[in-house]
C-alpha positions as CSV (number, residue, x, y, z in Angstrom):
1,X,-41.0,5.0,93.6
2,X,-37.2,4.6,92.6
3,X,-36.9,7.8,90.3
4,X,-38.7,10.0,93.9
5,X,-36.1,8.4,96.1
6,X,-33.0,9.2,93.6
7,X,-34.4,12.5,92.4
8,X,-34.8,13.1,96.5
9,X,-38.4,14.1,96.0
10,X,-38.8,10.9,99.0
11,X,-36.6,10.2,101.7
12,X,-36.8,6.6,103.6
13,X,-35.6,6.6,106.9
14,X,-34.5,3.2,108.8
15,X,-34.2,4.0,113.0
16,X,-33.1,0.5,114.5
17,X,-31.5,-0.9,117.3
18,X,-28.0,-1.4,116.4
19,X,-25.5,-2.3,113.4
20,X,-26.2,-6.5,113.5
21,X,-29.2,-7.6,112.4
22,X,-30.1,-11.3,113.6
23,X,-32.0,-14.2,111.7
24,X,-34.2,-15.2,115.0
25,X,-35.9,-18.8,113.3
26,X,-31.6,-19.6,113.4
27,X,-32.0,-19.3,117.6
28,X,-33.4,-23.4,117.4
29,X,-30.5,-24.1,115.2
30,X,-28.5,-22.5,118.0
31,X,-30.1,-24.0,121.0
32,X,-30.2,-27.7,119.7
33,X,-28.3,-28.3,116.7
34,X,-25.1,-26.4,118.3
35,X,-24.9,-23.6,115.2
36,X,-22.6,-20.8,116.1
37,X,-24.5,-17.2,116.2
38,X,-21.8,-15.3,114.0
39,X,-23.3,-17.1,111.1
40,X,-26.7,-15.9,111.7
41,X,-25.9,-12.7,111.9
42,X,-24.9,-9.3,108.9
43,X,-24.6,-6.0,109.6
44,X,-27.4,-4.1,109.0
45,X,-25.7,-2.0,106.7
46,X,-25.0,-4.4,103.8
47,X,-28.7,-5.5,104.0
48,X,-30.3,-2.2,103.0
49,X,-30.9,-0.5,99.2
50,X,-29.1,2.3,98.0
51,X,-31.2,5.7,98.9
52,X,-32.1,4.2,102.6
53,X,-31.1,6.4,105.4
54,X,-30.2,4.3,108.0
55,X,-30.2,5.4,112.1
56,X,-28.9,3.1,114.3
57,X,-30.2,5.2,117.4
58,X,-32.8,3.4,119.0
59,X,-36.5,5.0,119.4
60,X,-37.0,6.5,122.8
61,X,-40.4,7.7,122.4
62,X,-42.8,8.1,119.3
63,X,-45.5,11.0,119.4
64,X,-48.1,10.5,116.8
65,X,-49.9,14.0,117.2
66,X,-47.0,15.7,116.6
67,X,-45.8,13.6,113.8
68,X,-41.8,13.0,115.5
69,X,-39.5,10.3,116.7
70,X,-37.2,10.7,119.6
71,X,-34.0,8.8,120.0
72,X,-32.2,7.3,122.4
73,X,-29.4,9.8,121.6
74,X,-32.1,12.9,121.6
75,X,-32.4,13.1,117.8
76,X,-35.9,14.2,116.7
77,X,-37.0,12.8,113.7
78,X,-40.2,14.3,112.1
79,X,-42.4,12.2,109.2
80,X,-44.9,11.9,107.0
81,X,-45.5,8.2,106.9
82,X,-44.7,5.8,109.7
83,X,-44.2,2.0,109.6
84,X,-43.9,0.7,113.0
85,X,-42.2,-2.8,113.2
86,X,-41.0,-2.3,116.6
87,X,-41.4,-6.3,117.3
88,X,-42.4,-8.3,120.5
89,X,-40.3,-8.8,123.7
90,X,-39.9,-12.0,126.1
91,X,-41.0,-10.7,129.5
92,X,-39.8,-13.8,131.8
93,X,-39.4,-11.4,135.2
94,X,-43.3,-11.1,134.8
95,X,-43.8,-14.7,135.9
96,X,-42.7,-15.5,139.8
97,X,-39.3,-17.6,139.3
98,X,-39.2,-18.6,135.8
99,X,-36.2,-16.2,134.9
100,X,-34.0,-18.1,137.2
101,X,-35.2,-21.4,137.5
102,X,-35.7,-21.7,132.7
103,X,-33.2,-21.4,130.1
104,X,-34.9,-19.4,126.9
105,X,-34.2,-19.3,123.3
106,X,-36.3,-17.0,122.4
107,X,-34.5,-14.2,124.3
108,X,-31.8,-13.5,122.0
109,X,-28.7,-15.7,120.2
110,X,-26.3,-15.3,123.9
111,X,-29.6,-17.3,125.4
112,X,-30.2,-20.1,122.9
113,X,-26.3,-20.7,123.6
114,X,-27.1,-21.3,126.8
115,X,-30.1,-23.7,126.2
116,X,-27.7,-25.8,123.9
117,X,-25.1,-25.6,126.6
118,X,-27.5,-27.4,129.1
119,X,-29.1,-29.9,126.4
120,X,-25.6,-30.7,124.9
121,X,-24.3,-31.8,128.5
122,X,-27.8,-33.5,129.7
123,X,-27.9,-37.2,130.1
124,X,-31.2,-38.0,132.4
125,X,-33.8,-36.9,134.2
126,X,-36.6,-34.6,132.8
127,X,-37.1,-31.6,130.5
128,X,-39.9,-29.8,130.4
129,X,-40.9,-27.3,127.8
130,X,-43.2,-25.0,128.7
131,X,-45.3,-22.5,126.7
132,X,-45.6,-19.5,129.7
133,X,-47.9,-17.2,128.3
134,X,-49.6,-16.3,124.5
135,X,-49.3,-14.8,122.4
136,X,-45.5,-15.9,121.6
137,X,-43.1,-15.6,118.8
138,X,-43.4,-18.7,116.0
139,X,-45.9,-20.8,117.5
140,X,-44.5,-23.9,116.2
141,X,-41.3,-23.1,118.2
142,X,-42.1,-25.3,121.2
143,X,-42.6,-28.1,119.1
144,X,-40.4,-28.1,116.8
145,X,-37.7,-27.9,120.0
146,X,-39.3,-31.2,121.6
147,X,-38.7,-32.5,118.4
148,X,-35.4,-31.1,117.5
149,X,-34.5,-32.6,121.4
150,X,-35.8,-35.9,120.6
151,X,-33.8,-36.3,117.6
152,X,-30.1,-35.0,119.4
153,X,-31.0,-37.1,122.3
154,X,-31.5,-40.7,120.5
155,X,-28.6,-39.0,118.3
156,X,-26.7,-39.5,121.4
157,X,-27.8,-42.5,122.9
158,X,-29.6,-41.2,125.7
159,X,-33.1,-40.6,125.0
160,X,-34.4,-43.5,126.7
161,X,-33.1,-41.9,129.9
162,X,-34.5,-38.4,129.0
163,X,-38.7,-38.0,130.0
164,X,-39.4,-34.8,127.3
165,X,-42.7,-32.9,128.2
166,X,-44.5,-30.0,126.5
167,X,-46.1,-28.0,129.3
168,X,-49.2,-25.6,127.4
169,X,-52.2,-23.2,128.2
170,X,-54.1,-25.0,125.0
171,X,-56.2,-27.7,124.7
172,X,-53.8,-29.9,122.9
173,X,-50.3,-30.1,121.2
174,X,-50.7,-27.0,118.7
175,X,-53.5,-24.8,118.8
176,X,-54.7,-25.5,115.4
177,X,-56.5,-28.6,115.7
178,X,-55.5,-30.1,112.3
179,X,-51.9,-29.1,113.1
180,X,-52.3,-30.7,116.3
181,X,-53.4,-34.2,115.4
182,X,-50.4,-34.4,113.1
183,X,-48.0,-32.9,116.3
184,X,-50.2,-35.3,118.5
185,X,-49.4,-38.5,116.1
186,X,-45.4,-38.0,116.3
187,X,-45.2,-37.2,120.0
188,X,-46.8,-40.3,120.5
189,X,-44.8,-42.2,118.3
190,X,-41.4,-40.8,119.7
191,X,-42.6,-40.6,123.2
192,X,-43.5,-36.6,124.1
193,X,-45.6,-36.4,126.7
194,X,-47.8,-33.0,126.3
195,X,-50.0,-32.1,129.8
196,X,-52.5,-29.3,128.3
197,X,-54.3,-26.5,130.2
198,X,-51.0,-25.8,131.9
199,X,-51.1,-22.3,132.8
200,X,-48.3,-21.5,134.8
201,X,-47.8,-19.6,138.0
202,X,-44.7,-19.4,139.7
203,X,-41.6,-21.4,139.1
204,X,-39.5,-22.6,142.1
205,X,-35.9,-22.9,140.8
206,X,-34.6,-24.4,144.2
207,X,-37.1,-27.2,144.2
208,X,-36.9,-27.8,140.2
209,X,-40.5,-27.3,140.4
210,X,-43.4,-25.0,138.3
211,X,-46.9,-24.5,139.4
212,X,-49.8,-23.9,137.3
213,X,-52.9,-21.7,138.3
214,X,-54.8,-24.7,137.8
215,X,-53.2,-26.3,141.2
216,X,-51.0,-28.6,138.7
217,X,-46.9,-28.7,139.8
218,X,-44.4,-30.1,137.3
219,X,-41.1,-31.4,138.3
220,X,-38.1,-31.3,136.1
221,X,-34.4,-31.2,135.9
222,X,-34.4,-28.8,132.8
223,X,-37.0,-26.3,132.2
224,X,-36.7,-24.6,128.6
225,X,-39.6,-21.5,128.9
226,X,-41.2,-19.7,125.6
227,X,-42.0,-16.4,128.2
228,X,-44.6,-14.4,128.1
229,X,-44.4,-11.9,125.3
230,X,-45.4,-8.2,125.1
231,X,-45.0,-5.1,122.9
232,X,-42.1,-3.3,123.3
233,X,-40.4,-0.7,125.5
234,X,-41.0,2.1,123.2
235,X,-44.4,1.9,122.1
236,X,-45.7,1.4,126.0
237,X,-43.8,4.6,126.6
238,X,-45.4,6.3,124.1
239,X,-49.0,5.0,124.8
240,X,-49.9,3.5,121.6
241,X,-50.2,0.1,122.4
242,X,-53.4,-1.8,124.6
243,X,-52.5,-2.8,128.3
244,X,-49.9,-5.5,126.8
245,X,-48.4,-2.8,124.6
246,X,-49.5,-4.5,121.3
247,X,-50.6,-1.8,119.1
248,X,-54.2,-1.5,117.6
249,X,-53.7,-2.2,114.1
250,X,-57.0,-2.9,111.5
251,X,-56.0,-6.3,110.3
252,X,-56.6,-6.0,106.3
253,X,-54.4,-2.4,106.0
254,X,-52.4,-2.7,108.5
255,X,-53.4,1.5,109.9
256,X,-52.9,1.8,113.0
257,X,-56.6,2.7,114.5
258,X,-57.2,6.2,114.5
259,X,-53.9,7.3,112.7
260,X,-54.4,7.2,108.8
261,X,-50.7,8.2,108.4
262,X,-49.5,5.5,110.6
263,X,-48.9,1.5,109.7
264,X,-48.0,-1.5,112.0
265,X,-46.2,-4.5,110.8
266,X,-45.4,-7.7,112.2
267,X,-45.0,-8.9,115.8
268,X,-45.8,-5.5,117.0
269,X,-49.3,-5.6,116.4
270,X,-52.6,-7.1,118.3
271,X,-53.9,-8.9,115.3
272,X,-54.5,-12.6,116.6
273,X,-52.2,-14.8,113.8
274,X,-48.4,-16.0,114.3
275,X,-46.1,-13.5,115.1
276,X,-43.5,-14.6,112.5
277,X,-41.6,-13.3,110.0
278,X,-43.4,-14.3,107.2
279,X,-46.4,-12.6,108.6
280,X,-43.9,-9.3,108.4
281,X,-42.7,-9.6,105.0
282,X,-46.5,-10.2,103.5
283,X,-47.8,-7.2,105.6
284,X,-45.0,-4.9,104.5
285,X,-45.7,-5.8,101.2
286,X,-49.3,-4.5,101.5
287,X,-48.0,-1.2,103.4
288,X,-45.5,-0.5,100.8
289,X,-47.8,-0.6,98.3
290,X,-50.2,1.5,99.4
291,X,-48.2,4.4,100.6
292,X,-46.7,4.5,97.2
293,X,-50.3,5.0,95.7
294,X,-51.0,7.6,97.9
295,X,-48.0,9.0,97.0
296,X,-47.9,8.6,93.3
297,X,-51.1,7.9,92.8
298,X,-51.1,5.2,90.6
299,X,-50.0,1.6,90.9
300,X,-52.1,-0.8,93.3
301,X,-54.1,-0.9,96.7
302,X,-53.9,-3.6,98.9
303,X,-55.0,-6.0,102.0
304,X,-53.8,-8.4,104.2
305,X,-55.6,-11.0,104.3
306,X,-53.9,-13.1,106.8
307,X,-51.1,-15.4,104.8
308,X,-49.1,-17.5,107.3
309,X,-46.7,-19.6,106.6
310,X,-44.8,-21.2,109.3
311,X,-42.3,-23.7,109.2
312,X,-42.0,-26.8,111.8
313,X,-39.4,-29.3,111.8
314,X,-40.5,-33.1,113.0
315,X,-36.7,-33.9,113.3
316,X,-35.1,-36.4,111.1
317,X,-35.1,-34.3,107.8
318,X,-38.5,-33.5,107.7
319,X,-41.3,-30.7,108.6
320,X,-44.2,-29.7,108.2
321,X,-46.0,-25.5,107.0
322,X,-48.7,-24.3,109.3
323,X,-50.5,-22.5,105.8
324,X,-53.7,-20.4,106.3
325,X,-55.0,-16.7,105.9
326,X,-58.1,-15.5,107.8
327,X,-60.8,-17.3,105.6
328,X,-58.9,-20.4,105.3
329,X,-57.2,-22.8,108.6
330,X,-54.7,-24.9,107.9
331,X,-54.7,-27.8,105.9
332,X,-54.0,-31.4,106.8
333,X,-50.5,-32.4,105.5
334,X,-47.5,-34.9,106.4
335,X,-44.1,-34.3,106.9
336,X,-41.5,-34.7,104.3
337,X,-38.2,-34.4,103.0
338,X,-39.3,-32.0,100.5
339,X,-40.8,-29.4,103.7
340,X,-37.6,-29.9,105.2
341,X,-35.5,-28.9,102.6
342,X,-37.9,-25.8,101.5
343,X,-37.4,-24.8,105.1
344,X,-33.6,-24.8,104.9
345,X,-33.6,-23.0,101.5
346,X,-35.5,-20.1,102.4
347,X,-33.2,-20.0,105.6
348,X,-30.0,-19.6,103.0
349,X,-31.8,-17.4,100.6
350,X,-33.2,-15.1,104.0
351,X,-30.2,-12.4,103.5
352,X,-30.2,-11.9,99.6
353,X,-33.9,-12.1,100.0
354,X,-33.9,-8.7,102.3
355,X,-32.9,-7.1,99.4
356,X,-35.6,-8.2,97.3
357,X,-33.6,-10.1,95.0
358,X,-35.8,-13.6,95.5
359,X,-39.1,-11.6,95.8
360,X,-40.2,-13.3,92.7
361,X,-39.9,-16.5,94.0
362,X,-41.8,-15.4,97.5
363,X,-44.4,-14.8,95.2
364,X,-44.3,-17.7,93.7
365,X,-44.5,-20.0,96.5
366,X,-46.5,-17.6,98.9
367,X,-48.8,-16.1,96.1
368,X,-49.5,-12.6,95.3
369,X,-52.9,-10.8,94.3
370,X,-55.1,-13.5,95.0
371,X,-57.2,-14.8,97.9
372,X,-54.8,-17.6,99.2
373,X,-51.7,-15.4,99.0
374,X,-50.7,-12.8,101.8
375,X,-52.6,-9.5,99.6
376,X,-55.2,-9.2,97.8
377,X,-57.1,-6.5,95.6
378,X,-58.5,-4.0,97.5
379,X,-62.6,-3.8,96.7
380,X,-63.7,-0.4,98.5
């Protein structure tokens, strides 16, 4: 659809939030390995392709009927096609305490300063990690930070003096249950202690002390909280979304239900897989497909089919990839060097790969047009 969008024939539009645009997996970097947030961060601006229109006026309110956007400024912006990717925000204030008594990385890169501000200066006593509602941004997260805090602690010298705790709503360590037994394995090694069925009720910051529903309390001296999460601002103005504000969003074309014209991608919608970016990238792959066909009316038609493909670091130089799609779970696997340093390539790669310049090598690795990879052919 190149020759459309230079001849004019198709305009792309891009409303966002703001001129930076932030690589969120970086926020564990930033909250326990020290990284400074102006290197995971580029302006917007030199991330898009020539012939995209870009706003940076936020969306006040989105009216499906009448086919418009309204901006924070007052703009109205009228469509043909919509992509929503409006995202998922951290709601701590919904949970009694937890706002002031937790420190939160997934609230932004100002936040995960703050977490590795407490963890750099810690030297004993308890942390607790707690998992405070689902669903969350990358589910490994909590993990991967009890193991990222494991490996800076013993870095330090001080781990023995340090009691590390992952506080959950599931059953076990990861929901997954083969991802688990490998999570379950190293905490056990290196110490974690995990107390499942840990749904959390209020948080008393005075007292260092949370409270499940469950009648459970947990005493700490550091409390890092994965919040609950929610849809955004915009789309529970406008309606579109369920009670949570995730919008209803068929799971193999990505339509949202009831609007043919209108597509949701990523951690916006309430289809029940990891809200990553991954996820994102696969779906819009699918989306952008198919809206080409319908406009040209030629090339190919798509579905999701469920490709994740999240990343976990085990600390130490190694990780582990939570693989699966809707038909498949994941697979048992052990960490490795090799994980590791995939994981920390496709983080360097992440900005020239906005472009599309790597998207070869995506579909190399995360497979395309086949029923392990993120799409497949569309049978109707």
């Amino acid at each position: 659809m190149h020759k459309q969008v230079r001849e004019g024939k198709v305009q792309i539009v891009l409303i966002g939030e703001g001129f930076r645009h932030h690589f969120q997996p970086a926020n564990l970097d930033i909250a326990f390995k020290g990284a400074h947030p102006d290197d995971q961060s580029r302006s917007e601006m030199d991330l898009l392709n020539e012939g995209v229109t870009f706003i940076p006026d936020p969306a006040e309110k989105i009216d499906l009927e009448n086919r418009s956007i309204v901006t924070t400024g007052g703009d109205v912006f009228d469509y043909d096609k919509l992509i929503l990717a409006t995202g998922a925000e951290a709601s701590p204030h919904s949970i009694p305490g937890l706002a002031e008594g937790s420190v939160c990385f997934h609230t932004g890169q100002g936040n995960a300063v703050k977490v590795w501000e407490s963890v750099s200066s810690f030297k004993k006593g308890r942390i607790g990690v707690l998992i405070a509602g689902v669903p969350h941004k990358c589910p490994p997260s909590p993990d991967e930070a009890l193991f990222l805090l494991d490996e800076y602690l013993r870095h330090r010298k001080v781990r023995r003096e340090v009691e590390l705790t992952l506080l959950t709503p599931y059953p076990r360590s990861y929901p997954a249950e083969r991802i688990a037994k490998v999570v379950g394995h190293l905490f056990d090694e290196r110490g974690i202690n995990v107390i499942p069925f840990f749904n959390v009720d209020t948080v008393d910051p005075a007292a260092r002390k949370v409270f499940s529903l469950e009648g459970d309390e947990f005493e700490y001296d550091l409390l890092i909280a994965i919040p609950p999460h929610r849809g955004t601002g915009v789309i529970r103005k406008s309606g579109l979304g369920d009670e949570e504000g995730w919008i209803r969003t068929d799971k193999k074309t990505m339509r949202v239900r009831g609007h043919d014209d209108v597509f949701a991608i990523g951690d916006a919608t309430d289809i029940p897989i990891s809200k990553s970016g991954v996820v994102a990238h696969l779906q819009s792959k699918v989306v952008a497909s198919n809206i080409a066909f319908e406009i040209e009316g030629k090339g190919t038609v798509l579905e999701y089919n469920g490709r994740i493909n999240c990343p976990m670091e085990t600390g130490h130089r190694q990780a582990i990839f939570v693989s699966a799609t809707y038909q498949r779970p994941p697979a048992d696997q052990s960490p490795s060097f090799l994980k590791y340093a995939m994981k920390k390539g496709f983080g360097t790669i992440y900005w020239s790969a906005l472009t599309g310049r790597w998207e070869w090598l995506l579909d190399t690795y995360l497979g395309d047009m086949n029923e392990e990879s993120g799409s497949v052919p569309f049978v109707g």
